[in-house]
C-alpha positions in Angstrom: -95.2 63.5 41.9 -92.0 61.2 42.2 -89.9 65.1 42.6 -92.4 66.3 45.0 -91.8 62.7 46.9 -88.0 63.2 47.0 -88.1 66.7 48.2 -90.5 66.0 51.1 -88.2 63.0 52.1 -85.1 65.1 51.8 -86.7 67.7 54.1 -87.5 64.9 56.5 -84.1 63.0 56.6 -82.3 66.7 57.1 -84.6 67.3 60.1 -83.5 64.3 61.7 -79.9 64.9 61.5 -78.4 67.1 64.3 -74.9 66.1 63.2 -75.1 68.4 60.4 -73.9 72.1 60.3 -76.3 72.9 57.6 -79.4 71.2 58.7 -79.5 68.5 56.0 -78.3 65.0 56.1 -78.7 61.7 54.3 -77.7 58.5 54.9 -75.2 57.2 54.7 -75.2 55.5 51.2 -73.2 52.9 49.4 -70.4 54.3 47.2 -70.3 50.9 45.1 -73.6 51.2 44.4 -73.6 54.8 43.4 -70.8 53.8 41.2 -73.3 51.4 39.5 -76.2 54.3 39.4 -73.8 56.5 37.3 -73.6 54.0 35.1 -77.3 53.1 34.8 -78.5 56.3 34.7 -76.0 57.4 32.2 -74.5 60.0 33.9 -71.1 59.1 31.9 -73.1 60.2 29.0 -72.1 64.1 29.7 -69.7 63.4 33.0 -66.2 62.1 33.6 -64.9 61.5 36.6 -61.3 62.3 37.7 -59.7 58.9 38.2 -62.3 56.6 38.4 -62.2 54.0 35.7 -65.4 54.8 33.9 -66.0 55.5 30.1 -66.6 58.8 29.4 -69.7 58.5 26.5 -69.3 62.2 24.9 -72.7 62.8 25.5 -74.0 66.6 24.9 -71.9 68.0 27.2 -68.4 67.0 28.5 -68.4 67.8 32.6 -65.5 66.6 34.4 -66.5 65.4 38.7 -64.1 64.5 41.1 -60.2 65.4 41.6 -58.9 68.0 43.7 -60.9 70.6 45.5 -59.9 73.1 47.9 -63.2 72.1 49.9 -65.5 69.7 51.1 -68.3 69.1 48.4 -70.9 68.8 51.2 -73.9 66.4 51.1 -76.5 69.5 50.1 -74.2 71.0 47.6 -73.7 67.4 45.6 -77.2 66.3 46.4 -79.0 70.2 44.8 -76.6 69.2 41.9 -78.5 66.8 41.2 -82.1 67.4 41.6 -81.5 70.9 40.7 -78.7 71.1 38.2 -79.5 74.6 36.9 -79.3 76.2 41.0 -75.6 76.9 40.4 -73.3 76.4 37.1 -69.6 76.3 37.2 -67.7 78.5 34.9 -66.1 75.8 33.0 -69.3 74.0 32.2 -71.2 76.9 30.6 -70.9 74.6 27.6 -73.5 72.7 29.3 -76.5 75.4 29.1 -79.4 75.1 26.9 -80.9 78.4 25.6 -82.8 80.3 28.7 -79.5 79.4 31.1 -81.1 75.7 32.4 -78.9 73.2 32.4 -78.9 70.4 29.9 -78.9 68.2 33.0 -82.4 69.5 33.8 -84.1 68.4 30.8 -83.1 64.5 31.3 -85.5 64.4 34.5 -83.7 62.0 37.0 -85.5 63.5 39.6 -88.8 61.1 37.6 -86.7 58.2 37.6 -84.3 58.0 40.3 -85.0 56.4 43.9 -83.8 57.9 47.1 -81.4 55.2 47.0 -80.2 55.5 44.4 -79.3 59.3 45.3 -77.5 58.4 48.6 -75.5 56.1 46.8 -74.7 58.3 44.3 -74.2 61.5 46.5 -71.5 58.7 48.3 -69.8 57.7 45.2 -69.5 61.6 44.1 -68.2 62.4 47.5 -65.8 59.3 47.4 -64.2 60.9 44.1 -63.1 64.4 45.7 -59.9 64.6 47.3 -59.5 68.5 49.2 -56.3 69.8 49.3 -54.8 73.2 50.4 -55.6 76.4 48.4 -52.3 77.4 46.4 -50.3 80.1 48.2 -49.1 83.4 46.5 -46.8 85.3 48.9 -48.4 84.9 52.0 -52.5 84.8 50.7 -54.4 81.6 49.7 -56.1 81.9 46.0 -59.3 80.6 45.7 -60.5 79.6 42.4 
């Protein structure tokens, strides 16, 4: 019921933001504070984050956030990591799949325990830890990883 909840009040916020290229928006949330839901949820357990000063727990999996990217991690792309870790896996952390391709991330069901809150914090914390820089060059082409 609690998933069903989010997802509803997700839908609602996005329809309320015009700001946003991609129809979906939260608030703004408190990156000190989503620093602190990491922790409480245990998110170190199986994530480290690029410098950030957090103990890394070597949980089940070892999943690296944050650092350089060469591109916005938007608000819907952080924020479907979350309550729907399996919708896209990186090719690093294929480590992180359980048998049937879900990610090990779905089967500790934050989307039960965590408040909206707590994911606008967390979604600001997350984007706080992402610096975007320019794509390398090769001759006169940008390579995307």
């Amino acid at each position: 019921m609690r998933t069903i909840t989010l997802l509803l009040l997700a839908a609602a916020l996005a329809a309320c933001s015009p700001e946003s290229p991609f129809g979906f928006r939260l608030p703004d949330g408190d990156p000190v504070a989503g620093r602190q839901t990491f922790l409480d949820l245990h998110c170190n357990s199986c994530h480290e984050v690029r410098d950030v000063a957090i103990e890394y727990r070597e949980g089940l999996a070892h999943v690296t956030l944050g650092g350089q990217t060469t591109r916005v991690k938007t608000y819907g792309e952080l924020v479907t990591s979350i309550i729907n870790p399996s919708h896209r896996i990186a090719p690093p952390n294929r480590d992180a799949v359980l048998p049937g391709g879900e990610s090990i991330m779905s089967a500790v069901y934050l989307n039960e325990i965590m408040t909206v809150q707590e994911l606008v914090d967390l979604v600001a914390f997350l984007q706080s830890t992402y610096e975007v820089v320019p794509p390398p060059v090769q001759g006169r082409w940008y390579v995307y990883p």
